[in-house]
C-alpha positions as CSV (number, residue, x, y, z in Angstrom):
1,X,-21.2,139.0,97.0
2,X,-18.0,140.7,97.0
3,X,-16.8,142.9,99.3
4,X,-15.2,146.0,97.6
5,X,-14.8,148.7,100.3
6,X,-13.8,149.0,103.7
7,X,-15.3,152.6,105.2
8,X,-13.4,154.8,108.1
9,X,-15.5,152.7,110.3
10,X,-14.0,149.2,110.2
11,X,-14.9,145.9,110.6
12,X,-16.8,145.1,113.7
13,X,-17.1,141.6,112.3
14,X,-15.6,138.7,110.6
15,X,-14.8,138.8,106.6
16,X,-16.1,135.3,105.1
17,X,-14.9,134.6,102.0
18,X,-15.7,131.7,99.8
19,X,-13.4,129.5,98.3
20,X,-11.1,131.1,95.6
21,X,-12.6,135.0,97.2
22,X,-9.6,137.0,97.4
23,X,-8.6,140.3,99.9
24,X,-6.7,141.8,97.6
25,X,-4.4,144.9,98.3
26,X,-2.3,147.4,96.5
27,X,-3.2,149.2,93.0
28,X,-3.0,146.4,91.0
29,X,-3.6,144.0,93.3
30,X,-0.7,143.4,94.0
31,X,-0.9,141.3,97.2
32,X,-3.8,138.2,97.9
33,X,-5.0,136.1,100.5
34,X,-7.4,133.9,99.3
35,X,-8.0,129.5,100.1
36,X,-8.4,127.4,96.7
37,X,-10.8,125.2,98.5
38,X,-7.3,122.9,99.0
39,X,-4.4,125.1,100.3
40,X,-4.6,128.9,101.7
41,X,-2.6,131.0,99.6
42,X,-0.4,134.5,100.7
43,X,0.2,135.6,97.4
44,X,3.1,139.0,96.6
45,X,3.1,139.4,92.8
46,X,5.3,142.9,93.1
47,X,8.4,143.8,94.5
48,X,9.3,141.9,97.9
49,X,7.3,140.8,100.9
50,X,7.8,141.3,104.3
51,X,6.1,140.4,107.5
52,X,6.8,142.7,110.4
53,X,6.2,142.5,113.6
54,X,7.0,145.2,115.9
55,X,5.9,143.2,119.0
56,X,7.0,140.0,120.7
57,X,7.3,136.4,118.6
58,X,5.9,135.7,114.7
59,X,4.7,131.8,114.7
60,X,4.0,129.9,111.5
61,X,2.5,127.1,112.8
62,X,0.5,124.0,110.5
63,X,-0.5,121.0,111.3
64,X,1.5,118.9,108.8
65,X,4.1,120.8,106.6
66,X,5.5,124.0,106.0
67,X,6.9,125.1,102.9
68,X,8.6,127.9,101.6
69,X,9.3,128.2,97.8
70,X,10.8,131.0,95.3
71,X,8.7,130.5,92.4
72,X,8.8,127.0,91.4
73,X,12.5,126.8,93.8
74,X,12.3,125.1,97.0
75,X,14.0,127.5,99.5
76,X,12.8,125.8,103.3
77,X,10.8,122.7,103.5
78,X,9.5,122.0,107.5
79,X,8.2,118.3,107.4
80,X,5.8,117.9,110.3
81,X,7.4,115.0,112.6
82,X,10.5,115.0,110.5
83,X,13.3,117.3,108.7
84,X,13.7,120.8,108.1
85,X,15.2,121.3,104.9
86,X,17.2,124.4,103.6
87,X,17.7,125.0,99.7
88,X,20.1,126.5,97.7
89,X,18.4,127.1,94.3
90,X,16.2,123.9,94.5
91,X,19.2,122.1,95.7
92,X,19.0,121.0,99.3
93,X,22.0,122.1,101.1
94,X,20.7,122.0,104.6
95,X,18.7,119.1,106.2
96,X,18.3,118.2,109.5
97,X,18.5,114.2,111.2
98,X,17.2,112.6,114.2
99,X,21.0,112.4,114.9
100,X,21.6,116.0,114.3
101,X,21.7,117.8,111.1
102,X,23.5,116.9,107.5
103,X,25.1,119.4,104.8
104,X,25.4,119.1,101.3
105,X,28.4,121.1,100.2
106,X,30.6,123.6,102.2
107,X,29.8,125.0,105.6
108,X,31.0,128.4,106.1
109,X,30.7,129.7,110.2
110,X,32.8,131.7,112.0
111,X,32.9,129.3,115.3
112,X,31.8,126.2,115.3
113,X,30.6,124.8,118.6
114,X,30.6,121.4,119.5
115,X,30.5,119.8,123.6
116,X,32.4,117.9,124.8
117,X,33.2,114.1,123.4
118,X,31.0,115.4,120.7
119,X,32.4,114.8,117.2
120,X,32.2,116.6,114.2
121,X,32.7,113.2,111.6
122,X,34.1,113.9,108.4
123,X,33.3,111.3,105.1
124,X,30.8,108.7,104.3
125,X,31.5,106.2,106.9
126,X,32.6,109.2,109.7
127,X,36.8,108.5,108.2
128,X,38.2,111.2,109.9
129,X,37.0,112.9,113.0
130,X,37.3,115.9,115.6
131,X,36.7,115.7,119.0
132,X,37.6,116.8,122.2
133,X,36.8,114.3,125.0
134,X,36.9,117.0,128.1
135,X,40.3,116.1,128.2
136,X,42.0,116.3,125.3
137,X,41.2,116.9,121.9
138,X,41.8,114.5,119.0
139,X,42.1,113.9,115.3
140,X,40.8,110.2,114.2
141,X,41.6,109.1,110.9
142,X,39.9,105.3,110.3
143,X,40.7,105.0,106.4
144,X,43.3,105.7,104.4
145,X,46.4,108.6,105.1
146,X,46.0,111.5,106.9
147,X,47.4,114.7,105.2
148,X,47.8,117.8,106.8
149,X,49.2,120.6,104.5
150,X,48.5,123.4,102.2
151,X,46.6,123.2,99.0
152,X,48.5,123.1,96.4
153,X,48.6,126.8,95.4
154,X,49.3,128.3,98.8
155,X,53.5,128.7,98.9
156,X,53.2,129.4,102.7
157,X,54.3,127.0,105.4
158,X,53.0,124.9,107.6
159,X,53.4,125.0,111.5
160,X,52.5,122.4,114.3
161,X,52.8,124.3,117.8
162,X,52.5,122.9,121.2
163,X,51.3,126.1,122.6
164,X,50.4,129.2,120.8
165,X,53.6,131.0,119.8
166,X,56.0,128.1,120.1
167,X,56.8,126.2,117.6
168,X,56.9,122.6,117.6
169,X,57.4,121.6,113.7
170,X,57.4,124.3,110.8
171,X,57.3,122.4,107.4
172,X,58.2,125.2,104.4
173,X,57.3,125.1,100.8
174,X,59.7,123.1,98.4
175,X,62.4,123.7,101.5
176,X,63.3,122.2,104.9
177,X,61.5,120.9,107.5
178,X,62.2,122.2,111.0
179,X,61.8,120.5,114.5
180,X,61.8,122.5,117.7
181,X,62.8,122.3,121.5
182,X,60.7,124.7,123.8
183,X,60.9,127.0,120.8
184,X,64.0,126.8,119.7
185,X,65.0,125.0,116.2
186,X,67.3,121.7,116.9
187,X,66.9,120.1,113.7
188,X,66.5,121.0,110.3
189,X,66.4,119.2,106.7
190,X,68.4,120.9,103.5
191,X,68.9,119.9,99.9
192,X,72.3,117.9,101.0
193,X,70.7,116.2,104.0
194,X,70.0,117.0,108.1
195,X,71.8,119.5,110.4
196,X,71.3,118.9,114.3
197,X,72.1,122.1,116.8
198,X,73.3,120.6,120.0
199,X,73.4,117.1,120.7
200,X,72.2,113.6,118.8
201,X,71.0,111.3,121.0
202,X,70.4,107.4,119.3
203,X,68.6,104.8,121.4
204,X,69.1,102.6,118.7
205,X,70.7,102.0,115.6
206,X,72.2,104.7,112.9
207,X,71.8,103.0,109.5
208,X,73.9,104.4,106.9
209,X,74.4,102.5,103.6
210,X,78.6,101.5,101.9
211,X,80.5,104.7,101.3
212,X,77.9,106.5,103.4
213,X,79.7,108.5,106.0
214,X,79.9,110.8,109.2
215,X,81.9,113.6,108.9
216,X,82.4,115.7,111.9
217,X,84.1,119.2,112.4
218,X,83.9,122.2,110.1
219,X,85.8,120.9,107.4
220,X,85.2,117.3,107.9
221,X,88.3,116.2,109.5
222,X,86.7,113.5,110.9
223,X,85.1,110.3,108.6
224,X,83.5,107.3,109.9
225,X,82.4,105.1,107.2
226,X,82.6,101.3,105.5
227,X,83.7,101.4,102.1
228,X,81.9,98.2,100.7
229,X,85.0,96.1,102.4
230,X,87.0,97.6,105.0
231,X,85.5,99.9,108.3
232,X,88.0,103.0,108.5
233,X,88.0,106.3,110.7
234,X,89.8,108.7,108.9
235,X,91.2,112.0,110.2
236,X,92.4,114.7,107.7
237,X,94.0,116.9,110.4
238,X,95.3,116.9,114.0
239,X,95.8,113.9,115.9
240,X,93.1,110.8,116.1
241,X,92.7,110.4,120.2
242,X,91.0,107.6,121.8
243,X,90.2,108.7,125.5
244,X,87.5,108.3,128.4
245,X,86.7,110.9,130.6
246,X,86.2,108.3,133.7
247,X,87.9,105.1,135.1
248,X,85.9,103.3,131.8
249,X,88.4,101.0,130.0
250,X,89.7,101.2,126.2
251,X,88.9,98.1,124.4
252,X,90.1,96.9,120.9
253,X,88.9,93.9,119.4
254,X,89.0,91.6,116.3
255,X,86.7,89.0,115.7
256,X,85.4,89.0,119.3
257,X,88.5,88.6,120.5
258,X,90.9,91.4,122.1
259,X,93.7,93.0,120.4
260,X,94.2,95.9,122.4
261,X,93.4,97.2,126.1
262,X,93.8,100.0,127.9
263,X,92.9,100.1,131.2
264,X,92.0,103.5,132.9
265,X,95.1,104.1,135.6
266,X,96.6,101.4,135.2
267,X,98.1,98.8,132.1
268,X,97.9,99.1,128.6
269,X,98.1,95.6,127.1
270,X,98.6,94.2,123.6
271,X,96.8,90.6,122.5
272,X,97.7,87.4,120.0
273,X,94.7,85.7,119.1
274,X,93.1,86.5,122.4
275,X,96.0,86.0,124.6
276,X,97.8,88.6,126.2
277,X,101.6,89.2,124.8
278,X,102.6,92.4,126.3
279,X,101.9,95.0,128.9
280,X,102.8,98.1,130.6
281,X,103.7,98.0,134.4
282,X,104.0,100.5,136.9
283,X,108.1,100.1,136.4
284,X,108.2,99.8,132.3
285,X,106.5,96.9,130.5
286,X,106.7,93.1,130.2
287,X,106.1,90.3,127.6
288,X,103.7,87.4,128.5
289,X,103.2,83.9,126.9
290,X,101.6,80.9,128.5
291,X,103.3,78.6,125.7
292,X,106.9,76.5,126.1
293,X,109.2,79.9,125.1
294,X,108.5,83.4,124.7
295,X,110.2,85.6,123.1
296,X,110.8,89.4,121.9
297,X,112.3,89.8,118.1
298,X,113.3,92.7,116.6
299,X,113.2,92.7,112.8
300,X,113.8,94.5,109.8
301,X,113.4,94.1,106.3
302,X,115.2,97.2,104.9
303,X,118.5,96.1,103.0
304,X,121.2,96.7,105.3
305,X,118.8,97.5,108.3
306,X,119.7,96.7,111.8
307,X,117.3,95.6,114.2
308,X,118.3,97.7,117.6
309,X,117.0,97.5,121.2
310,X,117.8,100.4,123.2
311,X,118.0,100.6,127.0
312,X,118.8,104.3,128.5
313,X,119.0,104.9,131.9
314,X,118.7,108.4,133.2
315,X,121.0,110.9,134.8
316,X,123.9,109.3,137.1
317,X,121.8,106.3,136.2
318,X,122.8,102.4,135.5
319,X,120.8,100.5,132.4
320,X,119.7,97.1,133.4
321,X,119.1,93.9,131.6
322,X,117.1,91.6,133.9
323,X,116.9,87.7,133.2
324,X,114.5,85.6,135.6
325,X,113.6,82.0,135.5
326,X,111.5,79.8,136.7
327,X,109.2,82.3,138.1
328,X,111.9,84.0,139.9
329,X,111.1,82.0,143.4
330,X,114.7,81.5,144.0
331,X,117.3,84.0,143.9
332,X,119.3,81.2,141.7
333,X,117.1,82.3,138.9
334,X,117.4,85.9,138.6
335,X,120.8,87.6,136.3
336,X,121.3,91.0,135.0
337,X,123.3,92.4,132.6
338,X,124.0,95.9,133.8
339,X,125.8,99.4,133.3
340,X,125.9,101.0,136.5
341,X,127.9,104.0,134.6
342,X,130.9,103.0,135.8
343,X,132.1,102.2,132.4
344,X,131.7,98.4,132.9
345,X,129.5,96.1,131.6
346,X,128.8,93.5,134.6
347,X,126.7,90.3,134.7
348,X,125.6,89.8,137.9
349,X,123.1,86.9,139.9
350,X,121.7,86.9,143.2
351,X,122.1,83.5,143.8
352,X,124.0,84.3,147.5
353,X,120.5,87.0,148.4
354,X,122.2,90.3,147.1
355,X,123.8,91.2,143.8
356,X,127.3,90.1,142.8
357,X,128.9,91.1,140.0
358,X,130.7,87.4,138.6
359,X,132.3,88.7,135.0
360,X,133.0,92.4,133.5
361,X,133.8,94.1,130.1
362,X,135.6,97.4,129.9
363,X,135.8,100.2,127.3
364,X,139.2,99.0,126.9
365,X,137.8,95.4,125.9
366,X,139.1,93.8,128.9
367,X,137.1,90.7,130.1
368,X,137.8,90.4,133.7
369,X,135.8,87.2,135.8
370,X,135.5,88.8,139.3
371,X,133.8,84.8,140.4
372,X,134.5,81.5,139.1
373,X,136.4,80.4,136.3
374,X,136.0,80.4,132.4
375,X,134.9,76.8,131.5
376,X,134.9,76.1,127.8
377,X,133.0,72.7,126.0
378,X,135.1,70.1,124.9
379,X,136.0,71.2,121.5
380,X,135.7,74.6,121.8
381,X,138.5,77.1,123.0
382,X,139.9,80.7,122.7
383,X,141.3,82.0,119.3
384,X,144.6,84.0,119.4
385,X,145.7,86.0,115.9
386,X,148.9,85.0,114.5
387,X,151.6,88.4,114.7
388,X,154.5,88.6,112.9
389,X,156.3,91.3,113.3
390,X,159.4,90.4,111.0
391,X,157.4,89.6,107.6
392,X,160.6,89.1,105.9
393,X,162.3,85.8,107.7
394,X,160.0,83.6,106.0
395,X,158.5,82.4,109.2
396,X,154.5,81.4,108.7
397,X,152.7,82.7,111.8
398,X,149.3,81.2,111.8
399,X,146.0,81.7,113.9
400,X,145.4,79.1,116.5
401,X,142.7,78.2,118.9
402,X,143.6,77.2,122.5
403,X,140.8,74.8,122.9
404,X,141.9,72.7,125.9
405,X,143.6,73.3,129.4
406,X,143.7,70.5,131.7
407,X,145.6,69.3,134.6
408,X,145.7,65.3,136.2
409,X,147.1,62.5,137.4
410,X,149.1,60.0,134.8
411,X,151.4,56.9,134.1
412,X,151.3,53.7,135.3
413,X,154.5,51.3,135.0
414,X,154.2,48.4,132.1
415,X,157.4,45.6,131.5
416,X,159.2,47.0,134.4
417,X,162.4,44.9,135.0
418,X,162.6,46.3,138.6
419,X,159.1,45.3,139.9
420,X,157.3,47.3,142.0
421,X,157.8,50.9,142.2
422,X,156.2,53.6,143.8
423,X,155.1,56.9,141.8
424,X,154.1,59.8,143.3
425,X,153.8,63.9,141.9
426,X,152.6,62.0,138.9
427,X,151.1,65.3,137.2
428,X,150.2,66.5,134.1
429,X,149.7,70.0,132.2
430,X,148.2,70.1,129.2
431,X,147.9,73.8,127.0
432,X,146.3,73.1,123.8
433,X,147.7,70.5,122.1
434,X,151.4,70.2,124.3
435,X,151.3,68.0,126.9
436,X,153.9,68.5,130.1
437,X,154.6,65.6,132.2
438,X,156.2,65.4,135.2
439,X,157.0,61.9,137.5
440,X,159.1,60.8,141.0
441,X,159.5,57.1,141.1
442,X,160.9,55.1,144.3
443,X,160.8,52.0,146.1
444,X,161.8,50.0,143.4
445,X,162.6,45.8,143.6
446,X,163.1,42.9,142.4
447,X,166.0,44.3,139.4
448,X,166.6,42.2,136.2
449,X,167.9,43.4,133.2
450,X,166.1,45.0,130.3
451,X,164.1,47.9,130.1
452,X,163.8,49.3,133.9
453,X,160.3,50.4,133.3
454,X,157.8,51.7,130.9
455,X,154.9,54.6,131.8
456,X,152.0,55.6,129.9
457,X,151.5,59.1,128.8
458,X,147.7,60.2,129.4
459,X,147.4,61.7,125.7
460,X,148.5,60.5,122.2
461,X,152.1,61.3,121.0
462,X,152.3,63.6,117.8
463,X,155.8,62.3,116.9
464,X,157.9,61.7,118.8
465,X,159.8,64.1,121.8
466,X,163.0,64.4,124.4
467,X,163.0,65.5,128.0
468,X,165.0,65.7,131.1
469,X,165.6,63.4,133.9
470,X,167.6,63.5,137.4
471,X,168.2,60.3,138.8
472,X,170.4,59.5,142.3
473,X,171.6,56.3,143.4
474,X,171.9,54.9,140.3
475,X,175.2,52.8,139.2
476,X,176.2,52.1,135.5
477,X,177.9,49.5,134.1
478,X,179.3,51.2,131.5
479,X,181.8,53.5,132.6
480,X,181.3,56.0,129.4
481,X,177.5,57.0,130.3
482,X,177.6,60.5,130.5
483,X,173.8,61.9,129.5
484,X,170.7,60.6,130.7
485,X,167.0,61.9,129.0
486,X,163.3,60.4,128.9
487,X,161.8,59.8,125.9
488,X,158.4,59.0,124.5
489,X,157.0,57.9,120.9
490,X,154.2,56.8,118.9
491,X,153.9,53.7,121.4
492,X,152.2,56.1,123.8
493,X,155.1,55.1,126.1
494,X,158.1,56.9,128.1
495,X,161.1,55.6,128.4
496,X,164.7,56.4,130.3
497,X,167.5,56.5,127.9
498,X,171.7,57.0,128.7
499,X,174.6,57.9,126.0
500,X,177.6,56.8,125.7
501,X,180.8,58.6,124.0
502,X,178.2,61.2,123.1
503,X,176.7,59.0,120.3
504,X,174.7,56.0,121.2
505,X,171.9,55.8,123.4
506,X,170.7,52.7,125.5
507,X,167.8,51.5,127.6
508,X,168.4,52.1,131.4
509,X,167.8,48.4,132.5
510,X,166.3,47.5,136.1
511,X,170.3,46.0,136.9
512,X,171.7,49.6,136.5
513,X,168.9,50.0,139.7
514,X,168.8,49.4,143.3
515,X,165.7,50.0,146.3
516,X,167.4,53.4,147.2
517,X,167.2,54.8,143.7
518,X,165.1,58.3,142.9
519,X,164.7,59.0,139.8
520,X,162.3,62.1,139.1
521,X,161.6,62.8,135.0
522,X,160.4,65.6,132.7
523,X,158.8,65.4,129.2
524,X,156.5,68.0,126.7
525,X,155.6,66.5,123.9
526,X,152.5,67.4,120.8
527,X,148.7,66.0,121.0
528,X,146.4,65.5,118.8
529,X,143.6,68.1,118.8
């Protein structure tokens, strides 16, 4: 039977219910506990239901399976030997593994705990993972990109920090992006490209693409660029200086090969084709060439332009042209031009060890040859202006050139009537084209008449010409002589002639002639040129 009342006594002894009997509490009833004959059943039809316990632990403990449900809602499932599942209305949200534990949905938590080298795996295949290896802690992406950044509603910015409080990179919304150095910004990106504070160090190579350039000072003054053909370095204002700061070298090439170096301390040196043409020495500079001449030309192409070379000595100074050959190892080889501001132009050689001045040139034009003579090519000689000062006489004064000057030896004797004969002070002069002879003859023999002698002049007769003649022991046949010259013609030949009565003249012949006769003759006559 049922048991409907419980007096002030209480129960002393155990309450056995059938299957499907019910304690029932409350009013209405409210609350049952009561077995099917199947399942036991703790059953709150009002309001909520709690179970208290004021004292130490509350265990639910079954056999198999434990099961809590909202109506017909899951809300915890405990699966004896297996899972405990958590619901969020009858969806499973919560379940744990034999590995751990696995979520369906979001996981809010204030901290999140995890040991050491344990992971927290992200994705179906564990993608993306967070761990810290007791180390240091990591971020494993295995598929695909990894993103970091805001959603894409949030307008704030993202920051990457080494430590807390420094930053390390700070990327901003629809702006730059910044890159620190211990906390203190060294690059930034803006809308027309990059700007570095302090220095840009490059390992490598800076790629920039034709017409791309680098521009450096505040109003880019400086370009570096190539322009699709040509490399230039451009500078808007100032001067452009190439310098090193140590004993480093300038070096200027084209094609691999060098056009232009500088070398710290020392030389400065200009190139042809990889062969060095000029340099700077500690005393000026020189010009180089390993080929059969080398030379230094001075050029202009402006109409009427001269082409100049300047040398300027300085205060109480000389200017000195120096000309050395053959390596200079013989003091034969070396010459200078030089003004040794003395108002004089001197060339001078070392040939005798120290240097002696052989020729000079004055203000005034004077040429004066201090050593040796002046020795002029065959052909070749000095020009002298015609002057006439009395324009009126009808005289024709022209320029001539005095191309030859020569002195010798001349004459030997042809058809001589008197034999042998002795010449001696035989001597010539020749000035241009007149030719001045002079002759002693002696020790003549065997006489006969006809022409005493003939002598040939050393130089072609223009013409023909009359000269003097002294003679001494000489008799005459013909009482009337009174005049005796030499004479010389287009024969090439001189000849002694006598007049007579002032009108005729006649051969000397060897019978007018004896061993003791001197007879000593005198002639000028024209040359060809």
């Amino acid at each position: 039977m049922a048991l409907t009342k419980i007096d002030d006594r209480g129960l002393t002894t155990p309450i056995d219910l059938l299957d499907n009997e019910k304690i029932q509490f409350g009013t209405g009833n409210d609350l049952q506990l009561y077995h099917n004959g199947t399942d036991s059943y703790l059953k709150n039809t009002t309001n909520d239901l709690y179970i208290h316990n004021t004292g130490d632990d509350t265990y639910i403990i079954a056999t198999d399976d434990i099961y809590l449900k909202n109506g017909d809602d899951w809300a915890i499932k405990c699966i004896g030997d297996g899972a405990v599942e958590l619901y969020h209305d009858n969806a499973k949200k919560f379940e744990t593994l034999s590995t751990g534990v696995s979520i369906s949905g979001n996981l809010d938590a204030d901290q999140i705990d995890v040991g050491d080298a344990q992971e927290i795996r992200l994705g179906a295949s564990a993608d993306l993972k967070l761990v810290h290896d007791g180390t240091h802690s990591w971020v494993q992406n295995a598929t695909g990109n990894l993103y970091l950044g805001n959603s894409s509603g949030n307008a704030n910015h993202v920051h990457i920090q080494a430590k807390y409080g420094d930053e390390g990179i700070v990327v901003y919304d629809d702006a730059q992006v910044e890159l620190y150095y211990d906390n203190s910004k060294k690059f930034y990106t803006h809308s027309t490209g990059c700007a570095v504070t302090g220095e840009l160090a490059v390992s490598d190579s800076v790629t920039l693409a034709d017409g791309d350039k680098l521009k450096f000072g505040h109003g880019y003054d400086l370009e570096i660029y190539h322009d699709g053909t040509e490399n230039r370095i451009e500078a808007a204002n100032g001067a452009l200086d190439l310098r090193t700061t140590t004993s480093a070298n300038i070096e200027i090439l084209a094609n691999d090969k060098y056009s232009v170096w500088g070398e710290a301390d020392g030389m400065t040196a200009l190139y042809w084709n990889g062969a060095r043409k000029f340099e700077t020495t500690q005393y000026g500079a020189k010009i180089n060439t390993n080929l059969s001449s080398g030379y230094l030309e001075v050029s202009t192409t402006a109409n009427l332009g001269d082409g100049h070379i300047e040398i300027i000595g300085g205060e109480a100074g000389g200017a000195v042209l120096s000309f050395t050959a053959d390596e200079g190892d013989d003091n034969a080889d070396k010459w200078r031009i030089q003004n040794a501001g003395d108002s004089l132009l001197g060339f001078r050689t070392k040939d005798s060890g120290s240097w002696v001045q052989k020729m000079k040139i004055g203000n005034d034009g004077h040429v004066t040859i201090d050593d040796g003579n002046l020795i002029l090519a065959s052909g070749h000689g000095i020009q002298f202006s015609g002057y006439d000062e009395d324009t009126t006489d009808g005289n024709n004064i022209n320029s001539n050139t005095l191309d030859d000057y020569e002195e010798g030896t001349w004459g030997s004797l042809t058809g001589s009537a008197v034999g042998s004969a002795t010449i001696s002070n035989n001597r010539y002069t020749r000035v241009g084209n007149l030719v001045t002879l002079n002759a002693y003859i002696t020790s003549m023999s065997t006489f006969s008449s006809g022409h005493a002698f003939e002598l040939n002049v050393p130089f072609t007769v223009v013409g023909e010409a009359v000269g003097s003649v002294l003679m001494q022991h000489v008799h005459w046949d013909e009482s009337s002589a009174s005049f005796a010259s030499t004479y010389v013609w287009t024969a090439n030949k001189l000849r002694i002639y006598i007049t007579r009565d002032d009108s005729s003249w006649y051969t000397v012949a060897g019978d007018h002639l004896s061993t003791n006769s001197d007879i000593y003759v005198q002639i000028s006559y024209h040359t060809t040129s």
